[in-house]
TITIFI-117365 format. One line per field, with one value per residue (C-alpha): residue number from 1; residue in three letters; chain; x negated, y negated, z. Coordinates in steps of 0.02 Angstrom, whole numbers, always signed. Example, Ala and Ser with C-alpha at 12.3 -4.5 7.8 and 13.67 -1.06 7.14 Angstrom:
num <- c(1;2) $
residu <- c(ALA;SER) $
chaine <- c(A;A) $
x <- c(-615;-684) $
y <- c(+225;+53) $
z <- c(+390;+357) $
# end
This chain:
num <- c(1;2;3;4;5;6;7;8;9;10;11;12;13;14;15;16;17;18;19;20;21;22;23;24;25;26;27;28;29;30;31;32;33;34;35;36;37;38;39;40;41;42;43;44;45;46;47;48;49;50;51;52;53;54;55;56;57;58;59;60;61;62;63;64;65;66;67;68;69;70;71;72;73;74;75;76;77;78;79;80;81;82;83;84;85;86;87;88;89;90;91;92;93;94;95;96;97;98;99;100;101;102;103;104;105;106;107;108;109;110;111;112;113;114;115;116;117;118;119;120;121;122;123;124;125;126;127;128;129;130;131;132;133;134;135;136;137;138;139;140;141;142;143;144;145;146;147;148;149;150;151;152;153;154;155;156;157;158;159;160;161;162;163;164;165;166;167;168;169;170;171;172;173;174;175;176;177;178;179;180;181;182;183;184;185;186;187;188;189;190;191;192;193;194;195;196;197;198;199;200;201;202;203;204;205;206;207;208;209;210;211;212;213;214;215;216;217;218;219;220;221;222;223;224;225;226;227;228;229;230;231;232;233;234;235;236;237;238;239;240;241;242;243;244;245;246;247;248;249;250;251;252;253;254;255;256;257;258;259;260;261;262;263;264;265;266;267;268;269;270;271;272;273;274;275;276;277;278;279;280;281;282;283;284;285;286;287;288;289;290;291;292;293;294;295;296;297;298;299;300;301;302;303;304;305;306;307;308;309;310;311;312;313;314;315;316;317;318;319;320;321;322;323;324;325;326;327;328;329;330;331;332;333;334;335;336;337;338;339;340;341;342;343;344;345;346;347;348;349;350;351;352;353;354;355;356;357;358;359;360;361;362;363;364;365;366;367;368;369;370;371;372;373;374;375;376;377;378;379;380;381;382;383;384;385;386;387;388;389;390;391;392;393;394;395;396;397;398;399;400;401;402;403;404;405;406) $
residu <- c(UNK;UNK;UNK;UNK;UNK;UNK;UNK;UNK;UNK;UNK;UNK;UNK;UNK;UNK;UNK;UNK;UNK;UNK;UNK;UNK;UNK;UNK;UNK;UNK;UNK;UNK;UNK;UNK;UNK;UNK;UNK;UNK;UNK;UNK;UNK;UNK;UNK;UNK;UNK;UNK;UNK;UNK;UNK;UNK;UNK;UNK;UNK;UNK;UNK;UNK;UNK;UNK;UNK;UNK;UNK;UNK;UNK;UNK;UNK;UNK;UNK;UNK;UNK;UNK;UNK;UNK;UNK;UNK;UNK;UNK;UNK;UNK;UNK;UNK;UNK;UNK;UNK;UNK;UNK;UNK;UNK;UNK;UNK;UNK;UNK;UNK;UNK;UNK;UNK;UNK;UNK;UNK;UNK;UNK;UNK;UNK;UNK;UNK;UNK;UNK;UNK;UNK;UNK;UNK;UNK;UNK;UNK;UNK;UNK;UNK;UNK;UNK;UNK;UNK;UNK;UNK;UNK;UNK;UNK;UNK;UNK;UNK;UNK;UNK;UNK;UNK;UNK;UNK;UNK;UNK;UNK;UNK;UNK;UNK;UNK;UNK;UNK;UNK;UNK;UNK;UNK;UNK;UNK;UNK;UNK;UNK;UNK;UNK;UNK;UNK;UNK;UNK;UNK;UNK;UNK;UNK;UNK;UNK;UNK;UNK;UNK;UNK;UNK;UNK;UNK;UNK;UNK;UNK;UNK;UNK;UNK;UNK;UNK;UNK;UNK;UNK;UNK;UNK;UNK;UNK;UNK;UNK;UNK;UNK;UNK;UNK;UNK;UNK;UNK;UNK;UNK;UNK;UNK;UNK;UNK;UNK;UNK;UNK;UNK;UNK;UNK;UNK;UNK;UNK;UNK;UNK;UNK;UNK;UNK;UNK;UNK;UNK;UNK;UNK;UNK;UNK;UNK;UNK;UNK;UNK;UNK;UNK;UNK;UNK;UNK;UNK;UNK;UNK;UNK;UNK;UNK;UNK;UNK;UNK;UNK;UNK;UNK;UNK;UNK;UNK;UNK;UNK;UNK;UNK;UNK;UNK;UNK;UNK;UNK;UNK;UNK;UNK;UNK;UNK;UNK;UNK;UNK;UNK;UNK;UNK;UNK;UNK;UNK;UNK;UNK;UNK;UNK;UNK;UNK;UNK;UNK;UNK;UNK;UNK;UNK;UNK;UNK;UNK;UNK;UNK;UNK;UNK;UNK;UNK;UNK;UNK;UNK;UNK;UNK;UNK;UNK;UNK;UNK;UNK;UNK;UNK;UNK;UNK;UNK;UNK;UNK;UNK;UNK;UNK;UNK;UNK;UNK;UNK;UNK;UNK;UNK;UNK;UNK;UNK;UNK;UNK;UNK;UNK;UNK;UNK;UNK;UNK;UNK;UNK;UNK;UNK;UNK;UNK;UNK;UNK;UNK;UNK;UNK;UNK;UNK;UNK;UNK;UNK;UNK;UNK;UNK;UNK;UNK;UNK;UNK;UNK;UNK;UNK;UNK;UNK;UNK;UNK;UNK;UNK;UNK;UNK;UNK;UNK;UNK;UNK;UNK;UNK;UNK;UNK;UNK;UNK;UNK;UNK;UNK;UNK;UNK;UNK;UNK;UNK;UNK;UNK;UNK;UNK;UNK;UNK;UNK;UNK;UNK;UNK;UNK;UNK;UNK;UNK;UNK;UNK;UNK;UNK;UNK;UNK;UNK;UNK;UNK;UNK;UNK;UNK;UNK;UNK;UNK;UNK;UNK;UNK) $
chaine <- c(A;A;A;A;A;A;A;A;A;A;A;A;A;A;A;A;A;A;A;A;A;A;A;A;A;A;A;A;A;A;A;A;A;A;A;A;A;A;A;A;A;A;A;A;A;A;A;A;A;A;A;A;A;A;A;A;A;A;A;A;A;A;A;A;A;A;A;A;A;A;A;A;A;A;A;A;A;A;A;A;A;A;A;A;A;A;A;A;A;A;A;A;A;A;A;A;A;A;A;A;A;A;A;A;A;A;A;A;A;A;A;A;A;A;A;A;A;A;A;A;A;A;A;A;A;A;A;A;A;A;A;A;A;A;A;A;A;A;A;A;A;A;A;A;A;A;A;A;A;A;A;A;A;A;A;A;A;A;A;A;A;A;A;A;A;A;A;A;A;A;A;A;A;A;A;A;A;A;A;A;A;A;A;A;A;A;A;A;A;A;A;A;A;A;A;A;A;A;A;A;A;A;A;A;A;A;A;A;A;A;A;A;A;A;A;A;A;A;A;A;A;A;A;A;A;A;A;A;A;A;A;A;A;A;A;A;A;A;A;A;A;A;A;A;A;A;A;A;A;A;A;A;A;A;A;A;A;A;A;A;A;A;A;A;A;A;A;A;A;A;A;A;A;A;A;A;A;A;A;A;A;A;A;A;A;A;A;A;A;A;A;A;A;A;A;A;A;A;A;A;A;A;A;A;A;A;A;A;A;A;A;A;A;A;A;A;A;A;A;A;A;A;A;A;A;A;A;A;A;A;A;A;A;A;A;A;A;A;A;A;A;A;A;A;A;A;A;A;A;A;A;A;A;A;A;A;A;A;A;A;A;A;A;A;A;A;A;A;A;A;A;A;A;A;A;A;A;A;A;A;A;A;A;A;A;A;A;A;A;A;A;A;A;A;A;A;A;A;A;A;A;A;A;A;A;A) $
x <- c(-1690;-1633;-1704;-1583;-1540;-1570;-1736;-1851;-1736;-1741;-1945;-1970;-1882;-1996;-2147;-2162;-2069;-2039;-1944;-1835;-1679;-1744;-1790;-1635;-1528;-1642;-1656;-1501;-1375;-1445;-1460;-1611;-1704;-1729;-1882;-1895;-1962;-1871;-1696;-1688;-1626;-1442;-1467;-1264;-1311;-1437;-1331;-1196;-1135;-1272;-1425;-1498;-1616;-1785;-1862;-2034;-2171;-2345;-2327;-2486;-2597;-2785;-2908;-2852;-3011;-2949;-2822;-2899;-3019;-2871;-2790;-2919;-2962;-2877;-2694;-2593;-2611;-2420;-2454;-2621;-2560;-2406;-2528;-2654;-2514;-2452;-2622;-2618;-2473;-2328;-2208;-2185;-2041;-1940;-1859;-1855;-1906;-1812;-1947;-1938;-2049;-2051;-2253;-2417;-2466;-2324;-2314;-2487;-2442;-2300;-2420;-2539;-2447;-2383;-2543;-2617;-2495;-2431;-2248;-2124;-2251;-2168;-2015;-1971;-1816;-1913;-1898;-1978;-1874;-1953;-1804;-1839;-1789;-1754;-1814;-1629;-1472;-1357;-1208;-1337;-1462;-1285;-1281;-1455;-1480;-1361;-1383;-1531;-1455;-1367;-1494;-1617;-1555;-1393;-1377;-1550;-1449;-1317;-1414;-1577;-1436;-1279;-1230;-1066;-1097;-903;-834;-741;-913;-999;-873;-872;-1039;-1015;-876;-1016;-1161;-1029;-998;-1183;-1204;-1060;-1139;-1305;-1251;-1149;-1302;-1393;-1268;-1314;-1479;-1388;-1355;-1469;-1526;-1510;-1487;-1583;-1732;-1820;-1938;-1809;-1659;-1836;-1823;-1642;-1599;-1768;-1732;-1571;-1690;-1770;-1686;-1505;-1366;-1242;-1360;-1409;-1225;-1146;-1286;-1290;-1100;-1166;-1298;-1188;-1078;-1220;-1284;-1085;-1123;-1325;-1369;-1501;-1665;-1670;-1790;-1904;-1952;-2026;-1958;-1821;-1889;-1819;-1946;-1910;-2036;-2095;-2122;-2109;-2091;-2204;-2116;-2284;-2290;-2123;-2188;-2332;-2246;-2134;-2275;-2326;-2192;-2083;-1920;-1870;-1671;-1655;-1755;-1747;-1858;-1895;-1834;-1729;-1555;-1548;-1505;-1519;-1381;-1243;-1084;-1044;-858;-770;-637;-507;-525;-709;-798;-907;-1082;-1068;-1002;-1153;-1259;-1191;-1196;-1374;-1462;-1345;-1392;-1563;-1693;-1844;-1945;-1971;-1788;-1869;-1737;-1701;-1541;-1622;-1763;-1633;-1543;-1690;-1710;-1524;-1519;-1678;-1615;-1463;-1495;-1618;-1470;-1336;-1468;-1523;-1692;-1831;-1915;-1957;-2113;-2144;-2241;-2327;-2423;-2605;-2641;-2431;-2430;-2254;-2228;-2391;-2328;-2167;-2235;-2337;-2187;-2052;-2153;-2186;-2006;-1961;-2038;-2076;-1894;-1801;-1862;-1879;-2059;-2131;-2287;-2361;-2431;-2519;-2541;-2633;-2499;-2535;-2529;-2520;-2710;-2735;-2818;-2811;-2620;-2561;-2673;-2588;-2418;-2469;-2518;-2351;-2269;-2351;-2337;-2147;-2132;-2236;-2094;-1946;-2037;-2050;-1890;-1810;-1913;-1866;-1664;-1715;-1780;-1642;-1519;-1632;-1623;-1450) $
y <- c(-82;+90;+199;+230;+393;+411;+312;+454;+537;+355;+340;+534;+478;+341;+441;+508;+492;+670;+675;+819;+740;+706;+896;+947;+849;+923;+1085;+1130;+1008;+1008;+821;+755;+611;+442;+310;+147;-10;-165;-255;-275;-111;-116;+27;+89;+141;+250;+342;+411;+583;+722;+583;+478;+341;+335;+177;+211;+157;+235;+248;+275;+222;+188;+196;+128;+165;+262;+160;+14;+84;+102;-75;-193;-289;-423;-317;-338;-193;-130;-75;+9;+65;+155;+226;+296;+385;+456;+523;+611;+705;+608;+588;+749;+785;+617;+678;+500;+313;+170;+65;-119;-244;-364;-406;-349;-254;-145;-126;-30;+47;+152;+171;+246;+349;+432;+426;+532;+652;+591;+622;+724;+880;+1026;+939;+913;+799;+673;+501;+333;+186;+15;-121;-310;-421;-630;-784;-863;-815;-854;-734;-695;-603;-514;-463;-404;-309;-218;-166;-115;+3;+74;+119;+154;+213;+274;+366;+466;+518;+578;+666;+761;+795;+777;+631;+547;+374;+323;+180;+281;+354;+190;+129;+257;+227;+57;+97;+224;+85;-45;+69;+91;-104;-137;-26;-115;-290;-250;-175;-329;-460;-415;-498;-657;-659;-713;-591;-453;-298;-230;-290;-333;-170;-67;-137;-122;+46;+79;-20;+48;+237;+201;+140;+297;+474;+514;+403;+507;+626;+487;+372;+484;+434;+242;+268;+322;+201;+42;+102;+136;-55;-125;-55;-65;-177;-296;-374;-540;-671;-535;-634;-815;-889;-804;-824;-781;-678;-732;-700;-511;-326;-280;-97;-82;-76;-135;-301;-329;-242;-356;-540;-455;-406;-594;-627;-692;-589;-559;-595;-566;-514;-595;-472;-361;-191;-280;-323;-456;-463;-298;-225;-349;-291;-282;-341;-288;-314;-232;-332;-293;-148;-96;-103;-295;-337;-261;-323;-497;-494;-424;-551;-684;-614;-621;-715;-663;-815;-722;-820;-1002;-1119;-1266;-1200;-1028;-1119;-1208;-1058;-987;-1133;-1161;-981;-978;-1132;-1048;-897;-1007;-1102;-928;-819;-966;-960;-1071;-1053;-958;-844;-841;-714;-632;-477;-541;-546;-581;-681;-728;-753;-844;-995;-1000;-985;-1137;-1225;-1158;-1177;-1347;-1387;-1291;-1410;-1544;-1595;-1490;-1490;-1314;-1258;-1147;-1016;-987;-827;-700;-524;-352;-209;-130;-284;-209;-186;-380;-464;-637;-618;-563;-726;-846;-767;-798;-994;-1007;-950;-1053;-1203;-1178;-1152;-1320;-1406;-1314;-1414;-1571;-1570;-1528;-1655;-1783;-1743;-1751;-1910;-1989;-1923;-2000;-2189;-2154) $
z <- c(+1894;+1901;+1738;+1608;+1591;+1407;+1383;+1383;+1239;+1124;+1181;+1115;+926;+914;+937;+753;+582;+568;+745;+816;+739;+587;+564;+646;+502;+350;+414;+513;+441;+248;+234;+134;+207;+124;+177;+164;+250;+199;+248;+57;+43;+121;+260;+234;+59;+109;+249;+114;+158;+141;+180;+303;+319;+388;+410;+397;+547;+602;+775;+867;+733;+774;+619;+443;+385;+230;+178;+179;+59;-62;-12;+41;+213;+158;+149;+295;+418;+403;+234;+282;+433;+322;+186;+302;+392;+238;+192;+357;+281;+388;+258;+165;+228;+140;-7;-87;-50;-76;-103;-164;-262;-84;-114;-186;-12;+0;-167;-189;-24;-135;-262;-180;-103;-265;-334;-180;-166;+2;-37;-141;-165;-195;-216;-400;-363;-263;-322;-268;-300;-329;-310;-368;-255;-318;-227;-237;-149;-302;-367;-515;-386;-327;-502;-521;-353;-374;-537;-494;-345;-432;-565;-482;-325;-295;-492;-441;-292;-356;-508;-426;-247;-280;-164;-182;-226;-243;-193;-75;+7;+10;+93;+219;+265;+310;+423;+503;+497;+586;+722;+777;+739;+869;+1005;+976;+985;+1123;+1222;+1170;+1231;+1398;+1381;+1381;+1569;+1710;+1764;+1638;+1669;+1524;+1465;+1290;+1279;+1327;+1211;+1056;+1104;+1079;+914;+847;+877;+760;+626;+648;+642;+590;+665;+688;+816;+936;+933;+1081;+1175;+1120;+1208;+1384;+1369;+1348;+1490;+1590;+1567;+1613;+1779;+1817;+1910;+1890;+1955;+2020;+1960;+1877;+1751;+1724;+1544;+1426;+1251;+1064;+961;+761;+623;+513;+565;+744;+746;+899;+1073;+1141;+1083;+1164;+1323;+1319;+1302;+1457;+1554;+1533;+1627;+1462;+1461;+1279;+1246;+1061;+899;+740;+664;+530;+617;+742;+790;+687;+544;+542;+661;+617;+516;+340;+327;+155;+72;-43;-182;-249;-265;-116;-179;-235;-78;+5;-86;-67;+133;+122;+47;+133;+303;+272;+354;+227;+164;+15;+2;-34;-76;+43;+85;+155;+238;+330;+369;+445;+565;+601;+648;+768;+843;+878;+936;+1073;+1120;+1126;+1228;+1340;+1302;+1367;+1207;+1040;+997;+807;+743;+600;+527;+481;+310;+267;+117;+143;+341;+353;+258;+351;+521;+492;+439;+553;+720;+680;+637;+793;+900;+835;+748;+852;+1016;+1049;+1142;+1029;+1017;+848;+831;+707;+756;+737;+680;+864;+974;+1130;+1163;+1112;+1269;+1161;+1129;+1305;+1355;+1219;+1291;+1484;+1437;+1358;+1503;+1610;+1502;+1495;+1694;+1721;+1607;+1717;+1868;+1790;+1742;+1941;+2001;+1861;+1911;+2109;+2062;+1983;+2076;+2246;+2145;+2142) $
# end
């Protein structure tokens, strides 16, 4: 397919956290810059007027070496990956984390990085947020989270920078977040025809530069893009499966470049740092204040197993099932960081569930936080591949069959 004129641009945000755009909004446009690293802290709340969000990533990384000295081994590499970068000195620009109190790796991630001096020196209205987050998706966790924004978050705003946290602003920013969720689902629709004319890797690259840099710098080019995919046209039978990617942290184009390279063409990311859940709209209403409402759509929207009661863990299936059956996908990869306390457990049981009760071929799967050099993985994808293109055969020559007796 012909190159998209504006991948080069999205490829050059992703290559560091403190990116052209993100210096041009500090230090031209006077907006301070806010981290953080978890769907549990609603994005549109972070992108108030005077701010933006950063979702935080080590791009590049190779030696953990130091960090893990502060961790352990036995801490999943994200977090290492995260700390060691910001012992290198690649977050001193943020001028405050949302953090939240997701799990124990993470958790001394932020700590250490306070403890080091890895962020806010030199700034004395730097603060570092640490959000709880419940197990249960009742209105009392509505009740508690945000609280706890508000607190914790959105009051330290307002008090060390002057942010307006109205009603009126919040909702403001959702309008804003719902435009650039639009434009990305749009872009990501295509990827249910056959054949597509965009693939996986390069669709990664798109919704991830929005994670990444100010919104508002990169959505006139999100624009040209989309119109530029209604008209490109696309290659035929490039690729040997379409498969759903579900499961934790992918915030490394590689890994997507690698399962496509396999010949598996990815049509749509449940992920941590993906399109889903993490690019679909808030809708509010008149009739309660903003921040509840947010809150209330976050944690129903979200796929975390941190979220453990039966009703989630169906959710969770339901919605992988379905988004196999919407994209037309031959099957689902489902992944995890190593070392993940919480996506470890589920993997087991929702790749089993996957295919054995529902059918659904399905590659289980735990990864390095770089994946793309893995030799073993690209393999494990390859087999998959092949093992789903032996079943396409099967299945012609089953219908020849029949339709021969008949």
């Amino acid at each position: 397919m012909k190159d998209l004129k504006h991948m080069i641009f999205f490829e050059k945000v992703l290559e560091s956290a403190h990116n052209d755009l993100v210096r041009q909004a500090r230090e031209k446009d006077g907006k301070i810059a806010i981290g953080y690293t978890c769907f549990h802290i609603p994005e549109a709340i972070l992108n108030l007027p005077g701010c933006f969000s950063v979702r935080l990533r080590a791009p590049f990384m190779g030696s953990t070496d130091i960090a893990t000295y502060y961790l352990a081994s036995s801490s999943c590499e994200f977090s290492r990956a995260l700390l060691e970068r910001g012992i290198e000195g690649g977050y001193r620009f943020l001028d405050a984390i949302a953090g939240v109190d997701i799990c124990e790796c993470m958790n001394r991630c932020y700590e250490n990085m306070e403890l080091l001096g890895c962020v806010g020196e030199g700034n004395d209205k730097f603060f570092l947020s640490y959000i709880d987050v419940p197990g249960k998706d009742e209105e009392i966790s509505v009740d508690h989270v945000t609280e706890q924004l508000q607190r914790k978050l959105l009051n330290p705003l307002h008090v060390n920078y002057g942010i307006d946290i109205s009603d009126q602003a919040l909702r403001k920013a959702v309008e804003d977040h719902n435009e650039i969720c639009d434009l990305i689902t749009e872009i990501g629709n295509f990827r249910k025809l056959d054949p597509a004319p965009i693939t996986g890797a390069e669709f990664h690259k798109i919704c991830l530069a929005t994670y990444v840099c100010p919104q508002y710098l990169i959505k006139d080019k999100l624009k040209e893009t989309l119109e530029e995919i209604r008209t490109r046209a696309a290659d035929e039978k490039k690729f040997r499966a379409r498969l759903v990617i579900v499961g934790g942290e992918i915030d490394d184009p590689e890994m997507i470049e690698l399962c496509e390279e396999s010949g598996a063409l990815i049509v749509a990311d449940r992920f941590c740092y993906g399109s889903i859940p993490g690019r679909q709209r808030i809708e509010l209403n008149d009739r309660e204040d903003a921040l509840s409402q947010i809150v209330r759509i976050n944690i129903r929207q979200t796929s975390c197993p941190r979220y453990i009661t039966d009703n989630k863990i169906l959710y969770r299936q339901e919605e992988a099932k379905q988004l196999a059956k919407d994209y037309h996908a031959d099957g689902i990869i489902y992944e995890q960081m190593k070392f993940c306390t919480y996506w470890s457990y589920e993997r087991t049981l929702q790749s089993h569930v996957l295919a054995e009760e529902y059918g659904i071929p399905t590659l289980s799967i735990d990864r390095p936080y770089r994946a793309g050099a893995s030799g073993q993985l690209k393999t494990r994808v390859q087999a998959f591949v092949e093992s789903l293109e032996i079943k396409q055969i099967k299945a012609r020559a089953a219908k020849r069959e029949a339709q021969h007796v008949q």
